[in-house]
N, C-alpha and C positions, 0 to 999 in steps of 0.2 A: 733127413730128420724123421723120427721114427711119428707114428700117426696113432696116438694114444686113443682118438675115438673117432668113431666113423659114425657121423650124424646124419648125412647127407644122402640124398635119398634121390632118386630118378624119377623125373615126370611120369607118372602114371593117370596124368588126367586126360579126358577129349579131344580128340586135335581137330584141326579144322579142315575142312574137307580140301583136297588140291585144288579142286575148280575154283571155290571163292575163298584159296587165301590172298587174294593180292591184294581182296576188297579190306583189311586191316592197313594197308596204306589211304584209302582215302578217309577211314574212318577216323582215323586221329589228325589226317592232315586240313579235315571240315572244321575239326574239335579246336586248331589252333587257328584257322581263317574266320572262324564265325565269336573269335576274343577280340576282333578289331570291330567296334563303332564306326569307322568308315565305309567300310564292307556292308552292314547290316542297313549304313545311311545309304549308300549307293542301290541296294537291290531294291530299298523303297521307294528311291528314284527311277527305279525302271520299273517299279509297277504302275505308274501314272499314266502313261501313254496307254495301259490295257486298260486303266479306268475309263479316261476320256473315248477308248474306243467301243468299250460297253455301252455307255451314254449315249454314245451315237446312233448304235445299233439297236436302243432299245425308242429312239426319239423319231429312227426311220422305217420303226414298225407301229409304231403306236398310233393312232390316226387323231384321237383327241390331242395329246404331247402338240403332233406337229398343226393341228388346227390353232391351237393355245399360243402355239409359238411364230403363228402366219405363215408355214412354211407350205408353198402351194408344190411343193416339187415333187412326184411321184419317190417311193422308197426307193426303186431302180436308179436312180439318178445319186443316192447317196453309198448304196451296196453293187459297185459296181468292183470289178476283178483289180482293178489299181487300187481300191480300198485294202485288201487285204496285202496286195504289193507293197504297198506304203506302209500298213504294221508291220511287216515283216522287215523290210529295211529299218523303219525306227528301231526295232529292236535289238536288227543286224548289228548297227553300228554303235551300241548300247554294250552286244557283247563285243566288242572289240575291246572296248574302254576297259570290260571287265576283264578280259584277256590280260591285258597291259598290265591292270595292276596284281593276278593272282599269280601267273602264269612265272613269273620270274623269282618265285619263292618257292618253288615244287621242290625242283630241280637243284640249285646250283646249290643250296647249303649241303646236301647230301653230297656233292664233289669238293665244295673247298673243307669239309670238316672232314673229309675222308671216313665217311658211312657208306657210299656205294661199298665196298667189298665186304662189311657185315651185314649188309644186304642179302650179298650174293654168297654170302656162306651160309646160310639158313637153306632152306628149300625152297628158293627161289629163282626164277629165269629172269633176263633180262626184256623176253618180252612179259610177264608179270609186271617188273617193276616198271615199266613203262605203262601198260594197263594200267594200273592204280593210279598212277599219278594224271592219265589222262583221263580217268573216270571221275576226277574232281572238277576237272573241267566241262567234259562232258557234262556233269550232273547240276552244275552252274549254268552254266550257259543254256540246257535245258529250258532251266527254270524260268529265264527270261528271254527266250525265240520261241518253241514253237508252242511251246505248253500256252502262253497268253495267249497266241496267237490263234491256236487250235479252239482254247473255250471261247474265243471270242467268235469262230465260225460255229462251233456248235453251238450259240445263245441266238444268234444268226439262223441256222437252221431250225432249229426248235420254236423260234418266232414265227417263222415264212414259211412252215410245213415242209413235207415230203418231198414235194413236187420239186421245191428248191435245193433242196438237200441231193435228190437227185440229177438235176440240172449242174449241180457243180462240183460232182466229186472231185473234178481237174484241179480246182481249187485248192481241197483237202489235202489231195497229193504234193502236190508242188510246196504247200505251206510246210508239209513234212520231208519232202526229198530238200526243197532249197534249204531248210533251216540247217539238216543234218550233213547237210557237204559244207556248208559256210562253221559247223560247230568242227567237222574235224580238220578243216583248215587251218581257222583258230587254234584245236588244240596241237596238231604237227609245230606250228611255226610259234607258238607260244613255248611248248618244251624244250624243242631246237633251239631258243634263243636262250631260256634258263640255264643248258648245259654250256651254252660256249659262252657266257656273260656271266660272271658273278657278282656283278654287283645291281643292286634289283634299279635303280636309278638310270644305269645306261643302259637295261636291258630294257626296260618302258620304252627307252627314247627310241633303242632300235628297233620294236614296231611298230614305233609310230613313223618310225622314218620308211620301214618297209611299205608303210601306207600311203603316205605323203609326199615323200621324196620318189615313188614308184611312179605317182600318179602323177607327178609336175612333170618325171621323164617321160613317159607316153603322152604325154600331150604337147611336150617341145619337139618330139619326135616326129608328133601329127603335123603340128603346123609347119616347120621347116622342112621335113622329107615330102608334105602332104602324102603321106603313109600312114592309114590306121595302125600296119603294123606295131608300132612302136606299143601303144597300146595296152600289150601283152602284157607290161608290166603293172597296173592300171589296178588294181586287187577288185575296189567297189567297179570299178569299168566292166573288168572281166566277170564279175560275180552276177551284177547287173543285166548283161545281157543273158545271163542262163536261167537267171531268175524272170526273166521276161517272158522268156521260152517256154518256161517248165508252167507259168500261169495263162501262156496260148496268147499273151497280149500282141496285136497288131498296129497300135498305134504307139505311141511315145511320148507321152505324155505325163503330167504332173512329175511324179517321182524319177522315172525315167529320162527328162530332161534332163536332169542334171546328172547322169550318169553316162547316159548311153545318147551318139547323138542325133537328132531328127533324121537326117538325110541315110535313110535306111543303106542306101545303095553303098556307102565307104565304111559301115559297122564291118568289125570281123565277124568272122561265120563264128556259129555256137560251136562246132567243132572245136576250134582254134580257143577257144575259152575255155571249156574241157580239158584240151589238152595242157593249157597254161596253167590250171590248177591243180591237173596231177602232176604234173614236172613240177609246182611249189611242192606239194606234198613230197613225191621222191626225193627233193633233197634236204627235207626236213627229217624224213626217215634218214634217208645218209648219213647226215650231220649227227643222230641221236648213236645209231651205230657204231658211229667211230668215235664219242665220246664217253658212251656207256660203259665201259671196260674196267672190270675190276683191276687196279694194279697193286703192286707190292710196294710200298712204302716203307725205304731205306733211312732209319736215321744214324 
């Protein structure tokens, strides 16, 4: 058919730079996660725990507060290194929750509507689109580990001077190394579970079962083999002990109880915890590789 007018014209606008075009996936995928009131009710829910832990910190610096409030207990006794262990876990397992429910809407509508290979026809890679999608989580998850947790050490430190601030940079560290290995474990086995589960219901259940069911096996495995080994599979066990580590804690105590357990001598080595979370990561990586595959769809 002959082409009576030619109206149409060729992009001649801006483009976006290679480095950050992947960041156009997470931008519109914030745009449709932050339309659900549950979402918005839930991250208000996990800023509570940073409230009460402001409150704390500002109750165990203040000497009138704690005269007011009878509390004869030196500030050491309330800002001790399990202090910020304990936010960090509460928030740990905050972002799981949040893992569970973002995590399985990234991915899979993009494989059952058959969008990965318009994807991947654009100027895009497949580690791109894996980047974007895990910078939503990333930037989630962020938001409620280590960020609360970090201004609630520097409201800490800006209270109790220099002297204290220098005394704990170990603290600092670890509040930022544990948060960001627990944030890309979440996002590996969140995405890995989106591409191989489409439906967002069983894919929740299957990390929470990866959580749950992991953890009842390492610990029928302790009691009947009397082997930590079993263990390994343990996620908060395994996470738990690194996160001990990385805050230099030698006792076992409060939070640590119920993860990791007293009798120091049958814990596994931090080693072995290490390498149990990057063997989860590698085959989360796996999984997304052998899933991510533009194919040609025959009808």
């Amino acid at each position: 058919m002959a082409v009576y007018k030619r109206s149409y014209k060729p992009y001649d606008g801006a483009l976006t730079p290679e480095r950050t075009r992947f960041l156009v996936l997470p931008r519109y995928a914030f745009r449709e996660l932050f339309e659900s009131r549950l979402l918005a009710a839930f991250l208000m829910l996990c800023a509570l725990p940073f409230l009460v832990q402001l409150v704390l910190v500002y109750v165990a610096n203040s000497g009138p507060t704690r005269v007011l409030l009878r509390i004869e207990a030196p500030p050491s006794d309330f800002l001790q290194l399990e202090f910020f262990l304990v936010a960090l876990t509460i928030q740990g397992f905050l972002a799981f929750f949040l893992t569970a429910w973002v995590a399985p809407v990234l991915v899979s509508p993009d494989l059952v509507n058959g969008a990965l290979p318009l994807y991947l026809s654009r100027p895009f890679t497949r580690v791109e689109y894996v980047l974007g999608k895990a910078s939503v989580l990333v930037g989630l998850l962020s938001l409620i580990t280590w960020v609360p947790v970090g201004i609630v050490f520097s409201v800490q430190a800006g209270l109790a001077g220099s002297a204290w601030l220098a005394a704990n940079l170990r603290t600092l560290a670890a509040i930022l190394i544990g948060a960001l290995l627990w944030i890309s474990v979440l996002t590996l086995l969140g995405l890995a579970t989106s591409a191989w589960i489409r439906w967002r219901i069983v894919a929740s259940a299957a990390l929470f079962g990866v959580l749950f069911m992991g953890s009842a096996f390492g610990e029928a495995w302790r009691e009947v083999l009397k082997s930590p080994w079993g263990r390994l599979t343990n996620l908060p066990y395994v996470i738990g002990i690194i996160w001990a580590d990385l805050f230099g804690l030698n006792s076992r105590r409060s939070v640590a109880r119920a993860m990791l357990d007293d009798r120091r001598s049958t814990d596994l080595p931090v080693w072995a915890a290490w390498l149990a979370l990057l063997a989860l990561c590698a085959v989360c990586t796996w999984m997304l590789n052998r899933r991510l595959r533009a194919r040609e769809v025959v009808s």
